[in-house]
C-alpha positions as CSV (number, residue, x, y, z in Angstrom):
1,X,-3.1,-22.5,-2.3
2,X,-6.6,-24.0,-3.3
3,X,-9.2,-23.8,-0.2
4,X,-7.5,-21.2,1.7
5,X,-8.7,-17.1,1.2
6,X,-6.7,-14.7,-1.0
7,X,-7.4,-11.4,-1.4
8,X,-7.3,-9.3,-4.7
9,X,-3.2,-8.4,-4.3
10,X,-2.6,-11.8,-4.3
11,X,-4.9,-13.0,-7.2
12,X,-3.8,-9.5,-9.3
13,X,0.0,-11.1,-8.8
14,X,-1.0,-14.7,-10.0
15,X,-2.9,-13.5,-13.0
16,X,-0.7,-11.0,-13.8
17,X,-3.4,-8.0,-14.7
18,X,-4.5,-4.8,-12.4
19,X,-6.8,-5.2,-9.2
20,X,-9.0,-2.7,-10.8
21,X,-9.6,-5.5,-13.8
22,X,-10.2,-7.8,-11.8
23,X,-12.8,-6.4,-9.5
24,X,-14.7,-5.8,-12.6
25,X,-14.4,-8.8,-13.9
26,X,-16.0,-10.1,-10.6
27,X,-18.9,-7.6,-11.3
28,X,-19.5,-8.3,-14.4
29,X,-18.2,-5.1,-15.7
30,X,-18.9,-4.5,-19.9
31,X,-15.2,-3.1,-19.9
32,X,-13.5,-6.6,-19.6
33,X,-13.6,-9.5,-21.9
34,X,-15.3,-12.6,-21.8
35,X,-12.4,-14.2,-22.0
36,X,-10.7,-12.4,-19.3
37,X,-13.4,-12.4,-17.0
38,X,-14.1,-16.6,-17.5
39,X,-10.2,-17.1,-16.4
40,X,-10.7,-14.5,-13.2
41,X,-13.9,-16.0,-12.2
42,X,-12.4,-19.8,-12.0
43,X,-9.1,-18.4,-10.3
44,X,-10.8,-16.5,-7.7
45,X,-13.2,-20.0,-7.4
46,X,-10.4,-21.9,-7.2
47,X,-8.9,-20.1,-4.5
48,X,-11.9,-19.6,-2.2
49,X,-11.7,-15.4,-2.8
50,X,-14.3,-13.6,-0.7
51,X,-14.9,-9.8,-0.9
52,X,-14.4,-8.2,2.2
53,X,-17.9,-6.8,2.5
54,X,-17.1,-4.7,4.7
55,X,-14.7,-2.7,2.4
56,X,-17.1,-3.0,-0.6
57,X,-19.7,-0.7,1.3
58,X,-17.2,1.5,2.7
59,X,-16.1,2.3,-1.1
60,X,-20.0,2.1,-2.5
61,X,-21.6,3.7,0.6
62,X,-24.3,0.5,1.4
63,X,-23.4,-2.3,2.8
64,X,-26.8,-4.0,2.9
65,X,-26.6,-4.3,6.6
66,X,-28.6,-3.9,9.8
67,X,-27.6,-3.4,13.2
68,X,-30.2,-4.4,16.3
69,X,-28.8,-3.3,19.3
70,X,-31.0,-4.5,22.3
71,X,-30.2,-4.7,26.2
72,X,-29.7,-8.3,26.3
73,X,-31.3,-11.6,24.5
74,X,-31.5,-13.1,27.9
75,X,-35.1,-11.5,28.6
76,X,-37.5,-12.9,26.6
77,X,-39.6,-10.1,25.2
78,X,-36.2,-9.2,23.2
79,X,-35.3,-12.5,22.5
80,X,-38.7,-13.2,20.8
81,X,-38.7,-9.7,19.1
82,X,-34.8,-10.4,17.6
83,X,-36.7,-13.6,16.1
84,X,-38.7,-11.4,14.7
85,X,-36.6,-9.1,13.2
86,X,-34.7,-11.9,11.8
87,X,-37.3,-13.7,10.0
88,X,-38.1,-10.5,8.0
89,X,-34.5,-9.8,7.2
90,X,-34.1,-13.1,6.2
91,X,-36.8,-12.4,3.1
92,X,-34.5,-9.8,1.8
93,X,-30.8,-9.0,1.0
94,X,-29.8,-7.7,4.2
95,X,-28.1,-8.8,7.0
96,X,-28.0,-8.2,10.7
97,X,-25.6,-7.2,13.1
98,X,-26.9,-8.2,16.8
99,X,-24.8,-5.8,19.6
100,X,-25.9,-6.0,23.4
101,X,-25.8,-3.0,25.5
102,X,-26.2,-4.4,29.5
103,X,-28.2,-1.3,29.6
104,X,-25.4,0.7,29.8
105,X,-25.5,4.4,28.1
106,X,-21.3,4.5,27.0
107,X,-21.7,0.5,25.3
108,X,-24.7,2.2,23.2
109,X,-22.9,5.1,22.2
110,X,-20.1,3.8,21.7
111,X,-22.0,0.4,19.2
112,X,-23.3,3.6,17.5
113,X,-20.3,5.7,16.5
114,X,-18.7,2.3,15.6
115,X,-21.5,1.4,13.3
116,X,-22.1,4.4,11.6
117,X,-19.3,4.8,10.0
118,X,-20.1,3.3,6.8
119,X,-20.5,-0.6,8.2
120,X,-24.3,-0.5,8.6
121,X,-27.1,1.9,6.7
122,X,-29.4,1.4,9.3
123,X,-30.2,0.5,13.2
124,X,-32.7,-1.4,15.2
125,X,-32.7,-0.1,18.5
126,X,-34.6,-1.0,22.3
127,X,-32.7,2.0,24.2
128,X,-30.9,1.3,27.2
129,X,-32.0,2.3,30.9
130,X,-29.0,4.2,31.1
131,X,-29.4,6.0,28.3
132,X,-33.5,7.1,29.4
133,X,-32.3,8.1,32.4
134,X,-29.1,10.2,31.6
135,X,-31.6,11.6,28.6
136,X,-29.2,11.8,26.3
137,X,-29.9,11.1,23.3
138,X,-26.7,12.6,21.0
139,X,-25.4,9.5,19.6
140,X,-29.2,9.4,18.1
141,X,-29.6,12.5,16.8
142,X,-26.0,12.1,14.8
143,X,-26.9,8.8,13.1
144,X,-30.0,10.7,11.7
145,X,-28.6,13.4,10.6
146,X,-26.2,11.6,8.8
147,X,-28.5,10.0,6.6
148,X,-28.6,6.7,8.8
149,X,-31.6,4.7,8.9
150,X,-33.7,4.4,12.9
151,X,-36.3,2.8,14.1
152,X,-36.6,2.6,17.7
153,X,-39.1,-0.5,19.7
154,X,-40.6,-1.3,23.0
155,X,-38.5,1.1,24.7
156,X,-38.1,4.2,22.2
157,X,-37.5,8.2,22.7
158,X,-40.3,10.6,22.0
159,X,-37.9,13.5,21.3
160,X,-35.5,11.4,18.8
161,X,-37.4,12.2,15.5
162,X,-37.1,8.5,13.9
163,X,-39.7,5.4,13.1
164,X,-41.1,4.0,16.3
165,X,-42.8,0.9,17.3
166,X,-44.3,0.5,20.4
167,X,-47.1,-1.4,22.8
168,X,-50.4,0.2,24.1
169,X,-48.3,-0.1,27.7
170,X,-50.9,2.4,29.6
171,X,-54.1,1.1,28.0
172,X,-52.8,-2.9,28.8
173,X,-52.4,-1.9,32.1
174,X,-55.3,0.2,32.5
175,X,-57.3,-3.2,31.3
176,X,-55.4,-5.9,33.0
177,X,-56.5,-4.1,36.8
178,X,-59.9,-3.4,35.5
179,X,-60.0,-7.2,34.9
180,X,-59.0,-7.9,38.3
181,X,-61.1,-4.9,40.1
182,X,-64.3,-7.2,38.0
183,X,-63.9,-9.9,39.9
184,X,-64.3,-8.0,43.0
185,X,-60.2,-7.4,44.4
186,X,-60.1,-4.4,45.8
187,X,-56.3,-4.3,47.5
188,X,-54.2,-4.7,44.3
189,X,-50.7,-4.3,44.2
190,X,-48.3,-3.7,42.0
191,X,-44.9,-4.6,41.6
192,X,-41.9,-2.9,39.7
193,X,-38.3,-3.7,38.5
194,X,-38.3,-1.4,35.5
195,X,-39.8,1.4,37.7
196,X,-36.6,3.9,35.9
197,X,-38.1,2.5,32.3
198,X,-40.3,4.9,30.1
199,X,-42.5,1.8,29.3
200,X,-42.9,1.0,33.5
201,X,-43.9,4.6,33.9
202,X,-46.3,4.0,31.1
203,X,-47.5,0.7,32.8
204,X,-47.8,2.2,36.2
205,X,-50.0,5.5,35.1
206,X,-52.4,2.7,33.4
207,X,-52.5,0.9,37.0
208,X,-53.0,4.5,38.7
209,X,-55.8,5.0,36.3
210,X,-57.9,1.9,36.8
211,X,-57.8,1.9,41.1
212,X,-58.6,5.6,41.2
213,X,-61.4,5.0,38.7
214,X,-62.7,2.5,41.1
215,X,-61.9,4.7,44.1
216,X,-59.0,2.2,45.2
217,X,-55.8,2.8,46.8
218,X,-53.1,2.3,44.7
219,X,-49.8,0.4,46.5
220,X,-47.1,0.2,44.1
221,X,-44.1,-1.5,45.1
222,X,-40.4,-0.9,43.6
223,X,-37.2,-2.9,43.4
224,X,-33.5,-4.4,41.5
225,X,-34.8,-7.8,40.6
226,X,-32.8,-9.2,43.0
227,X,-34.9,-8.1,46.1
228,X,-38.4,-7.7,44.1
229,X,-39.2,-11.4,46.1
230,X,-38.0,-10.0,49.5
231,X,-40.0,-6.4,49.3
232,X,-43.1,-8.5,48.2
233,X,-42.6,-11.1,50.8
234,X,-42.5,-8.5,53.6
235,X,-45.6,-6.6,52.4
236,X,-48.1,-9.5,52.2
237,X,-46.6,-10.4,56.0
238,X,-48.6,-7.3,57.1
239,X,-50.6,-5.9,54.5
240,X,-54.0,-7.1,53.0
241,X,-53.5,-8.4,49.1
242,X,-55.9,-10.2,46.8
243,X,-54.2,-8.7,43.5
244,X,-50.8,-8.5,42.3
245,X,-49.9,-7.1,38.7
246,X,-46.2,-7.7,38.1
247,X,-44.6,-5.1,35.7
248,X,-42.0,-7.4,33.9
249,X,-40.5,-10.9,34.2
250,X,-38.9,-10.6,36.9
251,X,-41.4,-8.9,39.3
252,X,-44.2,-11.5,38.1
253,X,-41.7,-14.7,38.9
254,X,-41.0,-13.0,42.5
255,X,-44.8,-12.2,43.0
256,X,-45.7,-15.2,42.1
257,X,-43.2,-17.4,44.8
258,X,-44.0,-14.5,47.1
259,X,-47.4,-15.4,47.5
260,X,-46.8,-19.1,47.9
261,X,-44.4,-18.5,50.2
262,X,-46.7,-17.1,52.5
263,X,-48.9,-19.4,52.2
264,X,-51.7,-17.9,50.3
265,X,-53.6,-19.4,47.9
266,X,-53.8,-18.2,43.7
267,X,-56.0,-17.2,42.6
268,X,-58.5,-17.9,45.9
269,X,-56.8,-15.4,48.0
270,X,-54.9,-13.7,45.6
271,X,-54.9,-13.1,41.6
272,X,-51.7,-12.6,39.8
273,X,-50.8,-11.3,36.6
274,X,-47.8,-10.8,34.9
275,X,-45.4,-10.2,31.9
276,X,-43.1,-13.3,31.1
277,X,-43.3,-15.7,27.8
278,X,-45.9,-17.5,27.0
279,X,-43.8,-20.6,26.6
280,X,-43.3,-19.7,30.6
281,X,-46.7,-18.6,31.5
282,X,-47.3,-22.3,30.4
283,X,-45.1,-23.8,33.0
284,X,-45.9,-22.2,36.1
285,X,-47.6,-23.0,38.7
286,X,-50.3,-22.0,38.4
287,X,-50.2,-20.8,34.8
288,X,-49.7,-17.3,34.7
289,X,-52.6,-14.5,33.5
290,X,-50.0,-12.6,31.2
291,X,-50.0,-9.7,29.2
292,X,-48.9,-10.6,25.7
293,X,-47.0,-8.0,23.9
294,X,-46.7,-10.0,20.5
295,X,-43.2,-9.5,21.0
296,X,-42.1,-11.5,17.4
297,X,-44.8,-8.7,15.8
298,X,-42.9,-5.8,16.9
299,X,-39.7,-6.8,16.0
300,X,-40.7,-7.8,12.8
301,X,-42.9,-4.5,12.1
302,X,-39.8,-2.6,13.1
303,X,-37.7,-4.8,10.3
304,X,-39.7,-4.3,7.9
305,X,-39.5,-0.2,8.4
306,X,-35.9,-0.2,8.7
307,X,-35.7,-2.4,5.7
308,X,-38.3,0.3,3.5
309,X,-36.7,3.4,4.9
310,X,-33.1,2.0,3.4
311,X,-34.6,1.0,0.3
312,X,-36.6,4.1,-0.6
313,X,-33.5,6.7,1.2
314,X,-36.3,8.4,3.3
315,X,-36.8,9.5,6.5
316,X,-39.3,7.4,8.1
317,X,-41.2,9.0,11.1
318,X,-43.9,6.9,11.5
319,X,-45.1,5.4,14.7
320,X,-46.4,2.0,14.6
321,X,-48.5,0.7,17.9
322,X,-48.8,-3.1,18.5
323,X,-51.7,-3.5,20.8
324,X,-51.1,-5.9,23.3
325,X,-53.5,-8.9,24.7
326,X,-54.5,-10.2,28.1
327,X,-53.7,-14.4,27.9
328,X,-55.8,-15.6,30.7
329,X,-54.7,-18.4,32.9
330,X,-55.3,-20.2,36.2
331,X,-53.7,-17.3,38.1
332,X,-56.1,-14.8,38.0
């Protein structure tokens, strides 16, 4: 059956010697002939054989393979940062494994104790929303312990004792209202759809830093994504604005058609900045003042540290912080 797969039984039965002799003849093994192994080699060519990788690192303990388990690909800071992971992974001998959460705690436990189990040495993780706020953190802690390679980005767990690659989020928040209190806004709001997210906390205390520095009040504003438009809408209706920072994608894109909606001019009577890509901030608007997380250089960074950690069977610790950058645009 030339074309079609076969697996060892089969090929053991049509050369008529041991699956053992034949799987060293496919590694090269000293213990089998020349001879031998040149007539394996062209049977197992002729009919398409392909090791079941999968099986081979169960028996030899690696597999060579990476799993990056995100939230979704749909938002582009982890869609950006998966093409970075891939581009280093791509430079080496391993492979990836992409699983999606939908920020739910049980789909990331349950991707983990699947995983672990001899099919990958090592994970890439952004951890779920559910998983921060039910703080548990087991299905972690196992992996670890079991010799498993972490590294954690963008949304990572200061208890889990793993490699760690994160933004400046407080700092890049701290600077982004500072650069809107300099050019004299004084009523600057922000607005929140990750408010439950460690790096939104992080975000926010860098907001709450700036205003009270400047002797400001701080008005921060918190919603789904669904209503973030709605809840911005109805403030500016009765509430003096000249500054919105949104926290994410989606609380930048409401801002942003919140304002027009009211008729309100950007950047005359208010400034906006936000977090979407920059392919996006491009497209708007106006153009969008964004904060640039150099999304592709986390992802990669974190690649690169799973990839060492595997190679070199150590326990790497180390936390890596990617400082991010204010882009800015007509908006602001």
């Amino acid at each position: 059956m030339p074309g079609s797969n076969i697996t060892l039984k089969q090929l053991s039965s049509i050369l008529g010697v041991s699956i053992s002799t034949i799987s060293k003849a496919l590694n090269d093994s000293h213990e089998i002939s020349d001879v031998t192994k040149k007539r394996i080699v062209e049977m197992a060519k002729l009919h398409n054989y392909q090791p079941n990788k999968i099986a081979v690192g169960l028996k030899s303990g690696k597999t060579n393979t990476i799993a990056v388990v995100i939230p979704s690909v749909q938002n582009s800071f982890f869609a950006r940062a998966l093409y970075g992971i891939e581009s280093l992974i791509s430079e080496t001998n391993f492979n990836i494994i992409v699983c999606l959460t939908k920020e739910s705690h049980a789909k990331e436990v349950e991707t983990f104790n699947m995983l672990s189990n001899g099919v990958v040495d090592g994970f890439i993780v952004a951890v779920s929303e559910e998983t921060q706020n039910l703080q548990n953190y087991d299905h972690f802690t196992d992996v670890i312990e079991n010799g498993k390679s972490v590294v954690m980005f963008d949304r990572v767990i200061d208890s889990v004792n793993c490699g760690k690659v994160t933004t400046n989020d407080f700092t890049a928040l701290s600077e982004a209202t500072q650069s809107l209190i300099s050019s004299e806004r004084k009523n600057i709001v922000l607005l929140s759809t990750i408010h439950k997210l460690n790096v939104g906390k992080q975000r926010t205390q860098g907001y709450i830093k700036a205003m009270h520095a400047a002797g400001y009040p701080t008005v921060i504003l918190e919603s789904d994504a669904e209503h973030a438009g709605t809840v911005m809408a109805d403030y500016l209706k009765s509430n003096a604005v000249d500054g919105i920072i949104g926290l994410d994608t989606d609380a930048s894109l409401s801002a942003l058609k919140a304002v027009k909606v009211s008729g309100k001019q950007i950047p005359k009577d208010v400034a906006v900045i936000g977090y979407v890509s920059e392919r996006m901030a491009h497209n708007l608007t106006p153009e969008l003042t964004t904060i640039n997380q150099h999304s592709y250089t986390i992802g990669n960074t974190a690649a690169q540290m799973v990839v060492e950690s595997i190679k070199n069977k150590s326990k790497d610790t180390k936390q890596v912080v990617i400082s991010s950058s204010l882009s800015v645009r007509a908006s602001s």
